[in-house]
N, C-alpha and C positions, 0 to 999 in steps of 0.2 A: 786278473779280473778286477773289473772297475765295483766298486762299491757305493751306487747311485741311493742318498738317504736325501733329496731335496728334489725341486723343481729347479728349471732352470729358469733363469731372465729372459728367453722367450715366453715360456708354459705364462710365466708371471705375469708379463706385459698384456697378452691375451686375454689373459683371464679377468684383470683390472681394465682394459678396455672396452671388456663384452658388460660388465659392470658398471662403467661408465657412462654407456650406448642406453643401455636399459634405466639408469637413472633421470638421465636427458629426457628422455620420453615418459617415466613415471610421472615425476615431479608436478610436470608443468599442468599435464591432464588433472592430478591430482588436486593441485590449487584451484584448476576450474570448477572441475567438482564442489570444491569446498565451497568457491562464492557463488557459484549459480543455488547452490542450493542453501546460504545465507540470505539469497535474494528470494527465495523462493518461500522461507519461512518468514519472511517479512512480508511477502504475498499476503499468507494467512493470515498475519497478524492484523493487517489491514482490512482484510474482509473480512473477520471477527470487530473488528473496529466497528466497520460498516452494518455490520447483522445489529452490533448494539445500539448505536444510533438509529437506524430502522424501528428499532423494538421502543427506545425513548420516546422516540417520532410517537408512532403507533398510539402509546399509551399519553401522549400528552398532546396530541393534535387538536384537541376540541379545547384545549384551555391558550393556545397561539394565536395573538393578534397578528392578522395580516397586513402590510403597509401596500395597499393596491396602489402607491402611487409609486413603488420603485419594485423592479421586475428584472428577471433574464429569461431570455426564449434560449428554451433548451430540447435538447434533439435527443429524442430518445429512439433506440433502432432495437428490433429481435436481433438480443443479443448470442445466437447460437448460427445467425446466417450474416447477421450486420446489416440486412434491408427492412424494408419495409418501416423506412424511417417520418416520424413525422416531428413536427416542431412546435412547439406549445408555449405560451406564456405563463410564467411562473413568478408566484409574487413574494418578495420577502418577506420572514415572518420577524415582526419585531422584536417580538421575544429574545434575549439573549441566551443560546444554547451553548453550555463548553462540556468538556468530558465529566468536568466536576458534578456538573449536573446529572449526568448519567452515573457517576460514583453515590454521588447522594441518593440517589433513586434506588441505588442496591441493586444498579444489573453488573456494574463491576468494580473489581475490588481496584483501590489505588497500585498498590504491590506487580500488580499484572502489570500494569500500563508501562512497559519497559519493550524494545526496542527488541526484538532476539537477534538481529543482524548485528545492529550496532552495540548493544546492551545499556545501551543513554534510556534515562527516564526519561518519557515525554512530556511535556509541558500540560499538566490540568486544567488549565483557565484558557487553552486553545480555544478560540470561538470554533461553533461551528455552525454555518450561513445554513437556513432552511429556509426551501422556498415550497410554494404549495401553485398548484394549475387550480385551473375551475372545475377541475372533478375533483379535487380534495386527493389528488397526489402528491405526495410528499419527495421531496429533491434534496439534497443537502452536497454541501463540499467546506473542507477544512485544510487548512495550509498548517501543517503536523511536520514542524521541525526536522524532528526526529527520525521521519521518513525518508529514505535515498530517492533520489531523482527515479529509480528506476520504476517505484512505485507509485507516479505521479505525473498529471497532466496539466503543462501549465504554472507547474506551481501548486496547485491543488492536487487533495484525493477525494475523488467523490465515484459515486456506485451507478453503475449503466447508463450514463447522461452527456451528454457532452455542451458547455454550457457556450454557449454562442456567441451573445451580448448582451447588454445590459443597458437598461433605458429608464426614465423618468415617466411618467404621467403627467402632462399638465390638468391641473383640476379642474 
């Protein structure tokens, strides 16, 4: 009578193959995982960017010189269907706006202002372009290093706008 106290080098192979099989396919899904939803807390991070800037806007609109002699016509669409789009002239405000501004106003803290994708500090003295229509809408975009391509148009990240071109006034 045989006295069986192991597996054999088939049992083994198998079973290190069906383990290999199922690692091929964890892994890779895994990593996706990982970076779609690195990109996707950078989302946030950006439309929190955006809500703050909004809110500076908001609160400092009436003290912005406007340069009605340089402009972008910029395309704003209902953003839950993407039509019903029209296009507007929008004029820079001279004003120089950067995040620091918005830090000093105490809507947020320097500490925050870090990247959660990449974990890079963002650069504080980023301008950021505001332009206003002749209803007294407020527009803005900034070119934020720190941000990946995936959360940016152009070059720029700016909030429900898409900015067209840009032109001169002669006076």
């Amino acid at each position: 009578m045989l006295n069986k106290k192991g597996f054999t080098l088939v049992e083994l192979l198998a079973v290190i193959s069906i383990i290999g099989v199922l690692l091929a396919i964890i892994i890779p899904v895994s990593i996706n995982a990982y970076e779609s939803s690195k990109t996707k807390t950078e989302a946030v991070f950006v439309e929190r960017l955006n809500r703050l800037i909004d809110d500076y806007i908001a609160l400092n609109a009436t003290d912005f010189n406007l340069n009605t002699m340089s402009f972008n016509i910029v395309r704003k669409c209902n953003l839950s269907t993407d039509t019903d789009c029209q296009e507007v002239k929008a004029y820079r405000v001279s004003d120089i706006v950067t995040f620091n501004s918005i830090i000093e106003a105490g809507l947020f803290d320097e500490n925050d202002f870090i990247n959660p994708k990449t974990g890079k500090h963002c650069d504080i003295n980023t301008q950021i372009e505001v332009f206003q229509d002749e209803d007294k809408v407020n527009y803005f975009r900034y070119d934020l290093a720190c941000i990946s391509d995936a959360n940016r148009n152009n070059g720029y990240v700016y909030d429900n706008v898409t900015f067209l071109n840009s032109g001169i006034e002669n006076g």
